[in-house]
Structure formats: structure tokens, C-alpha cells
C-alpha positions in Angstrom: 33.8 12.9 -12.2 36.7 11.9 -14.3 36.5 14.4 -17.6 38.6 11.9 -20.1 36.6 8.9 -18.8 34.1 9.3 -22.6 36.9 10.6 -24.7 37.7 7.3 -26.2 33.9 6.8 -26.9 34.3 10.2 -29.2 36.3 10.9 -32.8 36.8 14.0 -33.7 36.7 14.9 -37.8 36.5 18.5 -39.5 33.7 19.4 -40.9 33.3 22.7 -43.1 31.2 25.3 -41.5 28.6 27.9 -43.6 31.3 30.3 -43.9 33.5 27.7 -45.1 35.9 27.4 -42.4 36.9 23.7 -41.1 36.0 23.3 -38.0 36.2 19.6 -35.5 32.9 18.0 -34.4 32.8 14.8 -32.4 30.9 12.0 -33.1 29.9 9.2 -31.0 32.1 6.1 -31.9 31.3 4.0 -28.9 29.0 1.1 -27.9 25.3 1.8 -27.1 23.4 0.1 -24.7 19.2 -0.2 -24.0 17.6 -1.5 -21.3 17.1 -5.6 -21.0 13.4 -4.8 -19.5 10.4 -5.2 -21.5 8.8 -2.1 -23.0 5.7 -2.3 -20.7 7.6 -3.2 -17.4 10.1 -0.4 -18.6 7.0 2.0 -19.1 5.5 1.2 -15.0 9.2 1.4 -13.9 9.2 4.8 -15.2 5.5 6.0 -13.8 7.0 4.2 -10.7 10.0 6.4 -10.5 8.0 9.2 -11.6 5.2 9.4 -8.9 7.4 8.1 -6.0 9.7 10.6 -6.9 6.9 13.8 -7.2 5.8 11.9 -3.6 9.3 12.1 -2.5 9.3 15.8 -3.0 6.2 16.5 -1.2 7.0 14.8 1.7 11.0 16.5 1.9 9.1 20.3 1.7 6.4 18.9 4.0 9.9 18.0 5.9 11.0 21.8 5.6 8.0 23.0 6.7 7.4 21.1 9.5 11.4 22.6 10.8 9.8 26.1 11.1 7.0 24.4 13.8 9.9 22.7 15.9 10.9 24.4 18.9 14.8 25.8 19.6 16.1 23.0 21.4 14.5 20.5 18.6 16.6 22.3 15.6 19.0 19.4 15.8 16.8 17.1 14.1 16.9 19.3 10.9 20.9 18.4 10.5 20.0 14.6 9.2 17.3 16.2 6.7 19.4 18.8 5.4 21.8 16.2 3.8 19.1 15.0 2.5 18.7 17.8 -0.4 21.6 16.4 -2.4 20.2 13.0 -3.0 16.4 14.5 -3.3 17.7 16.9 -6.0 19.9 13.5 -7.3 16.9 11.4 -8.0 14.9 14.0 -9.2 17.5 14.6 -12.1 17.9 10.6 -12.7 14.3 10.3 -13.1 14.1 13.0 -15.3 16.9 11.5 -17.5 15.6 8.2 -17.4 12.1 9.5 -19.0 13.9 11.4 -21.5 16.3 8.5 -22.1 16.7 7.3 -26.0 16.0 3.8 -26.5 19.9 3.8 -27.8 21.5 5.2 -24.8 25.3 6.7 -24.9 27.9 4.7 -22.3 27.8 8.5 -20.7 23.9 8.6 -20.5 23.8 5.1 -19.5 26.1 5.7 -16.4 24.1 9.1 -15.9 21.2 7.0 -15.1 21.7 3.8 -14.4 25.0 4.0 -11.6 23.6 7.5 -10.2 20.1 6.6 -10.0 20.4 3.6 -7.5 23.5 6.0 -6.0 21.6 8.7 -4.9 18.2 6.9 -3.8 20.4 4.7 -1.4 21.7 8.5 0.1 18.3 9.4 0.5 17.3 6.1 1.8 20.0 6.2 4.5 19.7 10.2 5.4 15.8 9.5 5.7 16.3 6.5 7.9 18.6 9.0 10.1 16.4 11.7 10.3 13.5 9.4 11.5 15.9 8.0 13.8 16.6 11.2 15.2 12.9 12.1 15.7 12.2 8.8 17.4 15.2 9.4 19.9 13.8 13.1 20.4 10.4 11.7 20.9 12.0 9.0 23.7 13.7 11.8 25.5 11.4 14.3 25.6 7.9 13.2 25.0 5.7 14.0 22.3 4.5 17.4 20.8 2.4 17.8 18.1 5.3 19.2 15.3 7.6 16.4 16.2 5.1 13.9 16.0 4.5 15.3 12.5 8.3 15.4 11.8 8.5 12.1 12.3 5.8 10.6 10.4 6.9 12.7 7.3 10.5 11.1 7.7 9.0 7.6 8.1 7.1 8.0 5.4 9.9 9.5 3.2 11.9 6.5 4.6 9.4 4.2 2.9 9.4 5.9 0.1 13.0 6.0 -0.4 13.1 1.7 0.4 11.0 1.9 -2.5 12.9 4.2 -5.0 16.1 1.6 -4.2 14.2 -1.3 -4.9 13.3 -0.3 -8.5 17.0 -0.6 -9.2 16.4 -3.8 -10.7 14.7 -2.5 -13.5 17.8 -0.4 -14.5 19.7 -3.3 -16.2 21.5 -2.6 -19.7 22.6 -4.4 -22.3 25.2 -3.3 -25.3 23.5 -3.5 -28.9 25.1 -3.0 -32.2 25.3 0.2 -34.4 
């Protein structure tokens, strides 16, 4: 992240502390943006993101528990699944800002959600599509067992769920309102 990419956005003026001391405090000089969305759409976009999300999690420590039943010369499927912990932890940190988002959002706010959001369920989207990938080759080349059978209906299903995590994108549109 570029760290003088919001400076421009920010003033800094002295203010006098309770001792009486000056001291500079930043406030917000930029634009502010809200969501183009209707309240109630906006309101099942976020029980969307919310429950696909908590789903999402399930399924990835479902995911991690079904490594433990996979035999040694399976391990390699867990490679795909353990990338997959960045853009798990990713979404789970842009739902939680877009449920706690103000309906005046900062430009820095508004990038924290609405360019990470889509960024990170994509990652998940592609390292789940991997990872079921892999179990379906393992499952071609070896034959089925029970705990890789399991494996790869948990990354199917967190594939699906991941299709539909990037295809609430849409909802994420902003517009720039006045002060």
C-alpha cells in the first residue's frame, strides 16, 4: 500500500490540548462517497455477504479438517488450500468493514471495501477452483477414498460459494456526494 496515497485527502491544523499545549490533528478535507444502491438492496447485499461469508468459513475449517484424514501421499492437495487463508481472512475483513461502513464513507474506507472486497473474493474464487481441481485429478489417478471424496466436495462447494461472493461485486458501486 502506498502510505501518501490519503495525505492529500487530510489538513492538518493545531489544536490546543487540556494542558494547553498546541498540538496538529488532521481532519478529513476530501470527497466522500456512498453507495448508488438502494437502502433495502444495500441491506440483502450485506446479509448476503454476511452468511456466504460465515458459510465460507465453515466450509475452509471443514477444509482443514478434512487434511488431517488424507493419507501421506495425498498431502499435496493441501498446497492449493493453504493459499487460500489469505483471501478467506481478506473477505472476512471486507465484510466486516462493509457492515460497519458509514453511510458517508472516506476515499480510504471506500477503497478498503469496495477495490479489496471483489480483490480478495476473486483470490478465493481462483485458489478454491485449484484446490477442487486438484482433488478431482487425485480422485482420476488414484480412485476414490472416503476423505478425498469429502475434500472435494468441501472445495466444490467452497468454489460455489466463492462464484457467489464475486458476483455480489455489483452491489459495491459508489458515488461522490457533497460535504
Amino acid at each position: 500500500m502506498r502510505p501518501k496515497r490519503y495525505l492529500k485527502d487530510y489538513q492538518l491544523t493545531p489544536e490546543v490540548t487540556a494542558k494547553g499545549r498546541l498540538s496538529p490533528a488532521a481532519s478529513y478535507i476530501g470527497s466522500y462517497h456512498r453507495f448508488t444502491a438502494e437502502p433495502e438492496a444495500l441491506d440483502r447485499a450485506k446479509l448476503a455477504y454476511t452468511v456466504l461469508t460465515a458459510a465460507v468459513v465453515l466450509l475452509f475449517v471443514a477444509q482443514l479438517w478434512f487434511t488431517d484424514l488424507l493419507d501421506r501421499e495425498r498431502r499435496f492437495l493441501v498446497l492449493p488450500m493453504a493459499f487460500n487463508v489469505f483471501p478467506v481472512f481478506g473477505v472476512v475483513m471486507g465484510v466486516i468493514r462493509l457492515r460497519a461502513a458509514p453511510e458517508k464513507m472516506t476515499l480510504h474506507q471506500r477503497d478498503r471495501i469496495c477495490n479489496r472486497l471483489p480483490a480478495f473474493s476473486f483470490g478465493l474464487m481462483v485458489f478454491a477452483l485449484l484446490s477442487f481441481a486438484a482433488t478431482v485429478a487425485q480422485l482420476a489417478l488414484h480412485g476414490v477414498t472416503v476423505p478425498t471424496a469429502l475434500y472435494c466436495a468441501d472445495a466444490l462447494a467452497l468454489s460455489v460459494l466463492a462464484v457467489f461472493i464475486f458476483r455480489l461485486r455489483t452491489i459495491l458501486k459508489t458515488e461522490i456526494v457533497s460535504e
